[in-house]
C-alpha positions as CSV (number, residue, x, y, z in Angstrom):
1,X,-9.0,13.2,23.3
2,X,-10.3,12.1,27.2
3,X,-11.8,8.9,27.1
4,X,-10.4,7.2,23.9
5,X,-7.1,4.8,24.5
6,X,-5.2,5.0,21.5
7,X,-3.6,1.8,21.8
8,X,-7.0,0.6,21.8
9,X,-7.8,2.3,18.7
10,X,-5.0,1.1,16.6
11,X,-5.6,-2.5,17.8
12,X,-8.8,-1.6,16.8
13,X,-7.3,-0.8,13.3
14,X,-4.7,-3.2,13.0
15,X,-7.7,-6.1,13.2
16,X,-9.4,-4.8,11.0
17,X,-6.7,-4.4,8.4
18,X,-6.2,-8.5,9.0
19,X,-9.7,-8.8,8.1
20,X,-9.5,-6.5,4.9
21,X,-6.2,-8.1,4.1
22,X,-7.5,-11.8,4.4
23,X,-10.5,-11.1,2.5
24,X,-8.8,-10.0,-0.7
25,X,-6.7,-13.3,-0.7
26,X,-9.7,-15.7,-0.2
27,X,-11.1,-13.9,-2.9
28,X,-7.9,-14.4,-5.1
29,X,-8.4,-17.8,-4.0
30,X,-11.5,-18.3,-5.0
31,X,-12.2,-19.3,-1.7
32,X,-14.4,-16.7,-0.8
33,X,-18.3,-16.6,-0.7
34,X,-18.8,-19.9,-0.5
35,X,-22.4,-20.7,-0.3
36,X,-23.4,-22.4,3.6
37,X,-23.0,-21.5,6.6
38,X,-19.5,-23.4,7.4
39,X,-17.8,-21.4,4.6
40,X,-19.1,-18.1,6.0
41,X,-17.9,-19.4,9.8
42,X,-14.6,-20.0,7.9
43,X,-14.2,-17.1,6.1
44,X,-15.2,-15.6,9.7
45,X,-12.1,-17.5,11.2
46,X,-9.8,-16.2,8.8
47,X,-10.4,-13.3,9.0
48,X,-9.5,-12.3,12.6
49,X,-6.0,-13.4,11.8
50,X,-3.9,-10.3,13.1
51,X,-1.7,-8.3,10.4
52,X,2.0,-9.5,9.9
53,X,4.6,-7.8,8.5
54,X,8.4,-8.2,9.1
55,X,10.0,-5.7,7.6
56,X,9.9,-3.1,9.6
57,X,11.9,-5.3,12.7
58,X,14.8,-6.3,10.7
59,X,17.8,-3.9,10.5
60,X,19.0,-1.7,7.1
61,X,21.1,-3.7,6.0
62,X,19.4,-7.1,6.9
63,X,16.1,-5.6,5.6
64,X,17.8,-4.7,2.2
65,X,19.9,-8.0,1.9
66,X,16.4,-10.1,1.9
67,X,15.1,-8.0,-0.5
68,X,18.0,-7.4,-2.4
69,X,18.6,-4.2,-2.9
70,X,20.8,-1.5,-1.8
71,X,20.2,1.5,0.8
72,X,22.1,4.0,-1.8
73,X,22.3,2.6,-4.9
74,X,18.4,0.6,-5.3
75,X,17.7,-1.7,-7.3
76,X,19.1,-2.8,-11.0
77,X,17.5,-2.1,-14.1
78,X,17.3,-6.2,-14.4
79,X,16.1,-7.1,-11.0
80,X,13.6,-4.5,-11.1
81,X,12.2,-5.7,-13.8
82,X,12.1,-9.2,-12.8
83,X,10.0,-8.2,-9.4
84,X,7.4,-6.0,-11.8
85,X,7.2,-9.2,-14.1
86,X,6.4,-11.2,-10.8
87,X,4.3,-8.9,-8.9
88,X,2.8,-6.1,-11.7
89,X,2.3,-2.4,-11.3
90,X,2.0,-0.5,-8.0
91,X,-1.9,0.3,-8.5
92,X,-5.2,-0.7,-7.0
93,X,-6.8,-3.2,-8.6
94,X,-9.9,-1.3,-10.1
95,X,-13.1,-2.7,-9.3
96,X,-15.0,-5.1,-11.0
97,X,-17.6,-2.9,-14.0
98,X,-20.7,-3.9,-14.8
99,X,-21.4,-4.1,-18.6
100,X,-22.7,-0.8,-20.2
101,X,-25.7,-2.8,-21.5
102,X,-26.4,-3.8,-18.2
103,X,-25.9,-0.2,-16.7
104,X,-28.1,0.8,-19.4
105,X,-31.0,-1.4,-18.7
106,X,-30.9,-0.8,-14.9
107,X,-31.5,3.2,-15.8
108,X,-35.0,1.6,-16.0
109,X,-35.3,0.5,-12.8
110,X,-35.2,4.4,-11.2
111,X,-38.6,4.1,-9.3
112,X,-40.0,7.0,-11.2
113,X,-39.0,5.0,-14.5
114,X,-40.9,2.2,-12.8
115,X,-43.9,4.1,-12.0
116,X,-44.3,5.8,-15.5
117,X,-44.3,2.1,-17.2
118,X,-46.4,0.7,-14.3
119,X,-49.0,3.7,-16.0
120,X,-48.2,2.6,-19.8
121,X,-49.1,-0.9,-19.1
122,X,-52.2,0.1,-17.3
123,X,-52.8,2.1,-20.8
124,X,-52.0,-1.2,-22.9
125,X,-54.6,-3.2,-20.8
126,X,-57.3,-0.5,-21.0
127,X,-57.0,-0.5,-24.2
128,X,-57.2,-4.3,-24.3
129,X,-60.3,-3.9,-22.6
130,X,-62.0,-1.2,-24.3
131,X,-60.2,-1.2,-28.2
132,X,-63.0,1.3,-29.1
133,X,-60.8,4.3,-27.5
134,X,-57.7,4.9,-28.9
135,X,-56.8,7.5,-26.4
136,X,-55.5,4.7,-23.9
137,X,-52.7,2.9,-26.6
138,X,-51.7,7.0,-27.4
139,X,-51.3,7.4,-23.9
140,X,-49.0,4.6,-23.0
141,X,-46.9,4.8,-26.2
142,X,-46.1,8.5,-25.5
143,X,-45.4,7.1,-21.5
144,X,-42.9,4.2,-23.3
145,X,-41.1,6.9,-25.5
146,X,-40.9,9.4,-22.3
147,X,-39.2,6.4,-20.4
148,X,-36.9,5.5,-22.9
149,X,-35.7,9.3,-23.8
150,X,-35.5,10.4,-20.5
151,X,-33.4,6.7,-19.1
152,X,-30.8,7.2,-22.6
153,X,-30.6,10.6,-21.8
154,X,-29.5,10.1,-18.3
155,X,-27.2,7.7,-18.8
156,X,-25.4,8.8,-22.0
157,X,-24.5,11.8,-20.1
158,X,-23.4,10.4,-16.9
159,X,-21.3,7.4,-19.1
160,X,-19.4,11.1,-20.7
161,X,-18.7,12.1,-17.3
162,X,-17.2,8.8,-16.7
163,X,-14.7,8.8,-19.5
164,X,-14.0,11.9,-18.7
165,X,-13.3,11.3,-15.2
166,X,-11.0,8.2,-16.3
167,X,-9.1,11.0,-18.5
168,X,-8.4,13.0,-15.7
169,X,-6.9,10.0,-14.0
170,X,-4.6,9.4,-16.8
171,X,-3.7,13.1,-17.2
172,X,-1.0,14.0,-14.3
173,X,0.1,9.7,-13.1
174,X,1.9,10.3,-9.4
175,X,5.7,10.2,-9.6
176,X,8.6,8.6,-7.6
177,X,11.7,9.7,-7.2
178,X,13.5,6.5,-7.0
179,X,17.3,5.3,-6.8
180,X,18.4,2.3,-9.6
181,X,21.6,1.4,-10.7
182,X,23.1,4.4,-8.9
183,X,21.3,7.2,-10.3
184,X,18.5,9.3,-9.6
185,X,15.6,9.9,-11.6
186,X,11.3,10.1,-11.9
187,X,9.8,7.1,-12.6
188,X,5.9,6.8,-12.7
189,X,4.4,5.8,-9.4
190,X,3.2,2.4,-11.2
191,X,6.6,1.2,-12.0
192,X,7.5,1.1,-8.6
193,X,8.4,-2.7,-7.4
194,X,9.7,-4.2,-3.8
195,X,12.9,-3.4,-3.0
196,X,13.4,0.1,-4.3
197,X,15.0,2.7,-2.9
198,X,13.3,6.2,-3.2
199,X,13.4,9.8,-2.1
200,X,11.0,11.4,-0.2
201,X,10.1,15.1,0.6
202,X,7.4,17.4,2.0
203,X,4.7,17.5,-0.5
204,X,5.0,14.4,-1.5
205,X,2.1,11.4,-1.0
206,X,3.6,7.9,-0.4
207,X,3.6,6.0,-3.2
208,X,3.7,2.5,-1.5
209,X,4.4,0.7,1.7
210,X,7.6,2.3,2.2
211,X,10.5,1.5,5.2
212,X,12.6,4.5,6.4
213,X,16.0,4.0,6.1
214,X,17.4,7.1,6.3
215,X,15.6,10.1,7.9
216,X,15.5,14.0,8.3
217,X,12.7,14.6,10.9
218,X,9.8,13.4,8.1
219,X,6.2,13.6,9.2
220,X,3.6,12.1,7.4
221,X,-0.2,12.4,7.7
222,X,-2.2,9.7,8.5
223,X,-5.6,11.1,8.8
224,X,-6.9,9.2,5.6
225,X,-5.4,5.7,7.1
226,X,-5.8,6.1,10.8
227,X,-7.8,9.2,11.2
228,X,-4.9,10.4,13.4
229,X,-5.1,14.6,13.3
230,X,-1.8,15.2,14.1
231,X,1.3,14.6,11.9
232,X,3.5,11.4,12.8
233,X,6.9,11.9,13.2
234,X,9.2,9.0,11.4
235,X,12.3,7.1,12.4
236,X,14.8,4.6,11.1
237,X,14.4,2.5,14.5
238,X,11.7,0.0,14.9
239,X,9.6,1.4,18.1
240,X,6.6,-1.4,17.9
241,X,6.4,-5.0,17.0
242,X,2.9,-3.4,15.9
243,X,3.5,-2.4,12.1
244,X,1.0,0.1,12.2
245,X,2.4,1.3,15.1
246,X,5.9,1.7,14.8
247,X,7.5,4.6,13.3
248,X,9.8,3.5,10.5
249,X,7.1,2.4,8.1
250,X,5.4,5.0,5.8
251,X,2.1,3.7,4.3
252,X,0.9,4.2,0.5
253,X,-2.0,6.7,0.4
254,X,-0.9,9.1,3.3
255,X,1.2,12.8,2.3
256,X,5.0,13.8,3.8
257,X,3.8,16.9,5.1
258,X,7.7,17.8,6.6
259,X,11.2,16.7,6.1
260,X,12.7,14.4,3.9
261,X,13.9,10.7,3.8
262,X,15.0,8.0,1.9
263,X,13.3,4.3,2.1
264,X,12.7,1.0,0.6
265,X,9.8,-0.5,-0.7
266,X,8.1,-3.1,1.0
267,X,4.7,-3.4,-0.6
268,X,2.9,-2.6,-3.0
269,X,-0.5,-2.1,-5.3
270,X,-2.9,-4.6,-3.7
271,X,-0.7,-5.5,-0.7
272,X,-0.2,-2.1,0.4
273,X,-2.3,-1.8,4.0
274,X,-4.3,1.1,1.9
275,X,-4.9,-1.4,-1.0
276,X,-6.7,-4.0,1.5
277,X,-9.0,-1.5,3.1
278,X,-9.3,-0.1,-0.9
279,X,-10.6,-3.7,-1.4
280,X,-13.3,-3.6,1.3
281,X,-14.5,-0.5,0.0
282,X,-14.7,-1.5,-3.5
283,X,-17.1,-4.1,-2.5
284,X,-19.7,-1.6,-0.9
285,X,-22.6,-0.3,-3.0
286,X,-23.1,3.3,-4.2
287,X,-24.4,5.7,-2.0
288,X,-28.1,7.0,-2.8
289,X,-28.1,11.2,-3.4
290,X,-30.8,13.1,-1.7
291,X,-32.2,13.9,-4.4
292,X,-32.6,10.2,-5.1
293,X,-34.1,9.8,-2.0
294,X,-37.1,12.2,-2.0
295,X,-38.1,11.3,-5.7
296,X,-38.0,8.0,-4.2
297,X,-40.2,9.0,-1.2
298,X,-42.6,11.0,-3.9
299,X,-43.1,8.2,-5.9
300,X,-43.8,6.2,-3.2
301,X,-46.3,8.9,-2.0
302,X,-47.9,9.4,-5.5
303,X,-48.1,5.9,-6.1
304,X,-50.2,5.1,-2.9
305,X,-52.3,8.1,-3.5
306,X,-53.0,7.1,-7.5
307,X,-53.8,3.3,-6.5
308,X,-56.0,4.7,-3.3
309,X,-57.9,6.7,-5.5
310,X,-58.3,3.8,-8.2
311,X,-59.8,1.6,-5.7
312,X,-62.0,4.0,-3.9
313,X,-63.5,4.9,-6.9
314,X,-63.7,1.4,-8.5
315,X,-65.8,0.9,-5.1
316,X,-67.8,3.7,-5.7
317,X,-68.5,2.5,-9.2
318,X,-69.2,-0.9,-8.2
319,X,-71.8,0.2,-5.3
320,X,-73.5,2.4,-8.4
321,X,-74.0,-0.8,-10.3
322,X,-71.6,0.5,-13.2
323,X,-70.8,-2.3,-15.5
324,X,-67.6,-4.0,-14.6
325,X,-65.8,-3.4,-17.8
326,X,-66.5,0.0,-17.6
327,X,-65.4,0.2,-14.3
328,X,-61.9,-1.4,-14.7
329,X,-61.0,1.0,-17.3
330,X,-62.4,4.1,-15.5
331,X,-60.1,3.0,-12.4
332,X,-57.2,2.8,-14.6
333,X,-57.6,5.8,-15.9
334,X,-58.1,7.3,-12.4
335,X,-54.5,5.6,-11.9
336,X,-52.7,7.2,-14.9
337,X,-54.4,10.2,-14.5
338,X,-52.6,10.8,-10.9
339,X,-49.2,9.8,-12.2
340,X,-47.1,13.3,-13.3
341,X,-45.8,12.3,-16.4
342,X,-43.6,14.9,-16.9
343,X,-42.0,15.0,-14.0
344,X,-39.0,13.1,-15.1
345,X,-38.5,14.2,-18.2
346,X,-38.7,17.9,-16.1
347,X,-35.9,16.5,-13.7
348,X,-33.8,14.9,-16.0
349,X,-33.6,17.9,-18.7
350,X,-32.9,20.5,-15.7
351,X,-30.3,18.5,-14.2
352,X,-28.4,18.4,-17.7
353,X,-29.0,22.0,-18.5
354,X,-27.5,22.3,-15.1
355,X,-24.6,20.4,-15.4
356,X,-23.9,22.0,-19.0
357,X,-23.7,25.3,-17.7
358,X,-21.3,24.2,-15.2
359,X,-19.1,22.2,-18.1
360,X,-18.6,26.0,-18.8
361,X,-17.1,27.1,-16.2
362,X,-15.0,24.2,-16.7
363,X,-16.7,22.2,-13.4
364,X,-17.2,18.4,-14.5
365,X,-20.4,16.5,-12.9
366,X,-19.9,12.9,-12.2
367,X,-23.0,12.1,-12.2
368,X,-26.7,14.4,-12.4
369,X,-28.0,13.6,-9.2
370,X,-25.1,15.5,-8.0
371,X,-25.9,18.6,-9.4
372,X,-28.9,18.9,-6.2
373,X,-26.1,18.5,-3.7
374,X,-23.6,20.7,-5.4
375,X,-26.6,23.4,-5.7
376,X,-26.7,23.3,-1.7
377,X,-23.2,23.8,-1.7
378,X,-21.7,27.6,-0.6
379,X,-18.3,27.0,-0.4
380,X,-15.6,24.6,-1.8
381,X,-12.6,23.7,-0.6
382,X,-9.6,23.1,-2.6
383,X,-5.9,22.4,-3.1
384,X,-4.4,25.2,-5.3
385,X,-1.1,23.3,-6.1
386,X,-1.4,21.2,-9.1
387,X,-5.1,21.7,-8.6
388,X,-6.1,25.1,-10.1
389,X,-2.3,25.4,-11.2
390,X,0.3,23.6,-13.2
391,X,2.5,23.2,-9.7
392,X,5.5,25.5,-12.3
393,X,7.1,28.5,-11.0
394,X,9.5,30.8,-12.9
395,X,11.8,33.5,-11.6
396,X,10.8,36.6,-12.6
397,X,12.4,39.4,-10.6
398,X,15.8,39.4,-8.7
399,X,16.5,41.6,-5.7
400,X,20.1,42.7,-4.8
401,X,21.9,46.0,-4.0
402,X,18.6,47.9,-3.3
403,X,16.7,47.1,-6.6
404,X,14.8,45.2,-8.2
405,X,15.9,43.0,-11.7
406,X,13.8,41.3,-14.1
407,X,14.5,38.3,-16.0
408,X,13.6,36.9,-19.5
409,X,10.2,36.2,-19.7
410,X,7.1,37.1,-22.4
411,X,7.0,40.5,-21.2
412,X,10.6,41.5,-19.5
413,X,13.6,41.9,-20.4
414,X,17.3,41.0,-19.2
415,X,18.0,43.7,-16.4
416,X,20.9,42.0,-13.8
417,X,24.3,42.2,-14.6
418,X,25.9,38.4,-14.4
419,X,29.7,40.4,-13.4
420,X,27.7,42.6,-11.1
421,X,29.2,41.0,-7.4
422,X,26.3,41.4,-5.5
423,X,24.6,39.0,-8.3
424,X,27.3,36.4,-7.8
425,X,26.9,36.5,-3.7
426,X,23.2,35.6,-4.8
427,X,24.1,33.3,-7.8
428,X,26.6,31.4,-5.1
429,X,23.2,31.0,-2.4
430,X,20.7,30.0,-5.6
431,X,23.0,27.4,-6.9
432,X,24.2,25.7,-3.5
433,X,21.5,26.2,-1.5
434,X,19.1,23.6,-3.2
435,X,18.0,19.9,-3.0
436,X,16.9,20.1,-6.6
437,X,18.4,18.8,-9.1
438,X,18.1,17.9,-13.5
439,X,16.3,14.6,-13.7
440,X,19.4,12.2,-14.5
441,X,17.3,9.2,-17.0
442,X,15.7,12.6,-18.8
443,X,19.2,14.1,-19.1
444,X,20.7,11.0,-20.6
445,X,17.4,10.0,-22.9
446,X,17.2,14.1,-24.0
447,X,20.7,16.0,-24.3
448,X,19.3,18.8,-25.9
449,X,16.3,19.6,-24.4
450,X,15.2,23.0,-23.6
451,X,16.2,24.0,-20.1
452,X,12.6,25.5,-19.7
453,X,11.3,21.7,-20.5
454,X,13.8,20.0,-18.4
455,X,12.5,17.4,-15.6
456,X,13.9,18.5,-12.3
457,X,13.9,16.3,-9.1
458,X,12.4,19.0,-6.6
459,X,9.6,21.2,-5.8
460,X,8.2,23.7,-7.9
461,X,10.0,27.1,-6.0
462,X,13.5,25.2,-6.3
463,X,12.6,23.5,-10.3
464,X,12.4,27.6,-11.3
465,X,15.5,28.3,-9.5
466,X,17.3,25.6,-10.9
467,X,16.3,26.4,-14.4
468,X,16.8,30.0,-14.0
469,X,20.9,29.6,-12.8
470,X,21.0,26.8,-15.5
471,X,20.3,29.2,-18.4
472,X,22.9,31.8,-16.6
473,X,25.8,29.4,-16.4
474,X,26.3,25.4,-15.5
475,X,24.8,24.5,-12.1
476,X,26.4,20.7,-12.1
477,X,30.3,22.2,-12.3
478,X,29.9,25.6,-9.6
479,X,28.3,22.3,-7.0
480,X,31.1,20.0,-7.5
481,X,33.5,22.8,-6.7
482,X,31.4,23.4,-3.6
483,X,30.4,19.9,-2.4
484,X,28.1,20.0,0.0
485,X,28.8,19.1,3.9
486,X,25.6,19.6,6.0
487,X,22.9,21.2,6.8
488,X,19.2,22.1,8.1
489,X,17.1,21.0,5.2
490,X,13.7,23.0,4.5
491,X,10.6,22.4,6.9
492,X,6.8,24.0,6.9
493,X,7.7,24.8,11.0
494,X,10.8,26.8,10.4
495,X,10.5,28.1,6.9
496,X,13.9,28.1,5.5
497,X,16.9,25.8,4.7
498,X,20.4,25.8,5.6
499,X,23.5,23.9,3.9
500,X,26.9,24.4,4.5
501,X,29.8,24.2,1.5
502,X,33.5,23.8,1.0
503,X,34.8,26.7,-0.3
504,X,36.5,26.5,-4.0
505,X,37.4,29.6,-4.1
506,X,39.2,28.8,-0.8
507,X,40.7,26.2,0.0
508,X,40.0,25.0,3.7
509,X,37.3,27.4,4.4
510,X,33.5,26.8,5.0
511,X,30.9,28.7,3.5
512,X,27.2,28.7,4.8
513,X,24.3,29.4,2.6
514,X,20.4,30.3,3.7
515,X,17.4,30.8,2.3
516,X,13.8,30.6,2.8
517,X,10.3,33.1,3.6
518,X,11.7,36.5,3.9
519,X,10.9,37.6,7.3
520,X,12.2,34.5,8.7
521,X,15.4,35.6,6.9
522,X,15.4,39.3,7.7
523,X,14.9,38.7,11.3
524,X,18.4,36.6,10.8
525,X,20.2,39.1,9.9
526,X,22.0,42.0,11.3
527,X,23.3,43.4,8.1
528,X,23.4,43.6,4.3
529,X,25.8,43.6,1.4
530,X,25.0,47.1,-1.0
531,X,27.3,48.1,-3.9
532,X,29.3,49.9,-0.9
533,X,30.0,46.8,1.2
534,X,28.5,45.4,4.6
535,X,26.4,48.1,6.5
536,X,24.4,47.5,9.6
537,X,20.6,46.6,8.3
538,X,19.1,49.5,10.2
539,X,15.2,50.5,10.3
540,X,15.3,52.6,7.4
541,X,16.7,49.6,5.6
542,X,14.6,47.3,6.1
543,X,11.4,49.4,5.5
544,X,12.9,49.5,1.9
545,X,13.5,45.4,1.6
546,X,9.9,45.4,3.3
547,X,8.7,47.7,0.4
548,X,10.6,46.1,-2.4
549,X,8.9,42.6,-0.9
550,X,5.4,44.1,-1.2
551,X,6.3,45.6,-4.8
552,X,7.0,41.7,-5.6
């Protein structure tokens, strides 16, 4: 944009990441928020210290020598555990909680909760003053019991959402694909310790501070670290002395949203650049709904306009010589009379009725003042992947030879032919053409595991491919005939991939497989194999793959 420096931004940035950073160890410490002003002035001082990190200038295998590791084969079993013992899990320290009974009693201090016990004691002391009527001590035990209802209501059913919220953290843990003792397998995201070594791919959100040291044109989105728009190309060079400018450091929290690379660990939970700011932001208070804020401003309102009232007409009582007592208690009355008592015992039961109607349609609310702004709300945005869906994909129907094929599923049946040739130029492509592969720590702990249930290293599109040639024949044995050489791997700009085999059928010869969106591979191609051989893939032709496509 004219006018902004980004160099002037990311020192900007970088600064205060030294603060954030600095901050969380006083606190460690037990350094920080010292009382005086000298500890504040220090605390000030230390925390304009600028961000240092070294592990981006050194070179691979430098870098993985300090940290003991190795660029292909990670980690040991051993060592890895000794770093976790040393440094825990890869996760953000939660936030400090305040007790429940404490959460509980400060339901009471809603300024509408206030207001209505500001009334009942007004009740208590009328009736202190006038015992005769018992129409003041009903009154203000009926305001208590509203209070107390309406404040357990409220928070029992925000403290559900909670534990349901926590649930839902629990339910789907981030994974890593990550390289120890020279195999490949998942590991959860928590588990991950400095000094591994782990895979990469588009789709995939950082799982720590991570060091490229081997790339394939990744980008990665920094919008929710730097506010950068744009994706950020990575490299296996050091380009800044800057680490939060140079390009061959990833950063925990931020998404792979093209290529693929393999790097090592160089922080993580707490020490993560995303894990400072985290800290900063943990310390900040909640912010106030606007539904919050106008019962606030009513109560403000009524309660000005009740205790105006009380006074004027204590004034006018006074100037008409009424006796004091009866005075007092006719301007408390005045007082209570003004205050809508059921007003939050209106609010509170429509919020709940709101937010139970919404459980239904299987919509969780956090919290009920929410339910106001999500009442305002027309339109919501949404990742469908692993969001709405399971992120599983099956293969359903084949194409070849000018038809359509349907696989085993809950409602097909077996249609392909596995000796039909045609199948087996397609079988070749499905089984080569793939970065995915069987999850080698699930293979080894589960032998006979369902293929359908298998864990596969991969994204959803290639898992269902994978599985699919599995159940027709071996996958591991066809690829170690036809070792892969090279390639174009698969990128959201050019929408396919491209790998290149040795032949085992022949010796000495190259065989080229690609696949990916079909118009990017019709427009490829010139012609196409039918039952009669190669024929030139002419207009007609490709209105029928076009039709067959939208039939799919």
């Amino acid at each position: 944009m004219p006018g902004i420096n980004e160099l002037d931004v990311a020192r900007q940035y970088s600064e205060t990441s030294a603060r954030v950073a600095q901050a969380i160890e006083q606190e460690k410490k037990g350094k920080k928020g010292k009382e005086g002003k000298e500890g504040k002035e220090r605390d000030q001082a230390e925390l304009k210290k600028e961000l240092e990190m070294w592990e981006h200038k050194l070179p691979v295998d430098e870098l993985c020598a300090r940290l003991e590791t190795h660029p292909e084969n990670g980690l040991t079993t051993a060592k890895a555990a000794e770093i976790f013992a040393r440094d825990g899990p890869n996760i953000l320290s939660p936030p400090k909680t305040t007790p429940l009974w404490i959460r509980y009693l400060l339901t009471y201090t809603d300024f509408f909760s206030l207001l209505l016990t500001g009334a009942s004691i007004l009740c208590f002391i009328g009736f202190g003053l006038d015992s005769t009527n018992m129409d003041n001590i009903y009154l203000g035990s009926v305001l208590i019991v509203v209070v107390v209802i309406t404040c357990t209501f409220g928070f029992m059913q925000n403290y559900k959402s909670e534990k349901t919220m926590e649930m839902f953290r629990n339910f789907l843990p981030p994974q890593a694909l990550v390289h120890r003792d020279g195999k490949l397998f998942q590991i959860p995201a928590s588990d991950l310790v400095v000094g591994d070594v782990v895979d990469v791919k588009l789709g995939d959100k950082i799982p720590a501070d991570l060091r490229v040291i081997l790339n394939s044109k990744l980008k990665v989105d920094n919008s929710s670290l730097t506010g950068e728009p744009e994706p950020q190309a990575r490299s296996v060079d050091c380009t800044d002395e800057n680490p939060l400018e140079t390009k061959n450091l990833a950063f925990f929290g931020t998404s792979a949203v093209d290529g693929t690379a393999t790097a090592v660990v160089v922080q993580t939970g707490d020490r993560t650049v995303f894990g400072r700011i985290a800290g900063l932001a943990a310390s900040g208070g909640n912010d106030i709904t606007t539904l919050e804020i106008e019962i606030h401003k009513f109560v403000i309102g009524i309660s000005i306009y009740a205790i105006s009232m009380g006074i004027l007409f204590f004034i006018i009582g006074c100037a008409k010589g009424t006796e004091i007592l009866t005075n007092i208690i006719f301007t408390i009355a005045i007082i209570v009379a003004n205050v809508p008592e059921g007003l939050l015992v209106t609010v509170t039961v429509s919020l709940t009725l709101a937010a139970k109607r919404m459980a239904k349609k299987q919509v969780l609310v956090k919290t009920l003042p929410c339910v106001e702004t999500l009442g305002s709300t027309t339109a919501i945005c949404s990742d469908k992947t692993g969001t709405l869906t399971q992120n599983r994909m099956t293969v359903v129907h084949l194409m070849y030879g000018d038809k359509i094929e349907t696989t085993k599923t809950a409602t097909t049946e077996v249609s392909y032919d596995v000796n039909d040739p045609l199948f087996k130029e397609a079988f070749y492509v499905m089984v080569n053409c793939s970065k995915a592969d069987f999850d080698a720590q699930d293979l080894e702990n589960n032998p006979n595991k369902p293929i359908q249930e298998r864990l596969v290293n991969g994204d959803a599109s290639e898992a269902g491919i994978l599985k699919f040639c599995e159940q027709v024949e071996p996958v591991a044995p066809i690829r170690a005939k036809n070792p892969k050489i090279g390639g174009i791997p698969f990128n959201s700009t050019n929408k396919f991939m491209v790998s290149i085999h040795k032949d085992g059928e022949n010796p000495g010869m190259l065989r080229q497989c690609f696949k990916g969106a079909p118009e990017r591979v019709l427009e490829r191609c010139s012609k196409i194999v039918t039952l009669g051989g190669e024929v030139e893939l002419d207009a007609a032709l490709l209105a029928k793959v076009n039709e067959h496509l939208q039939t799919l």
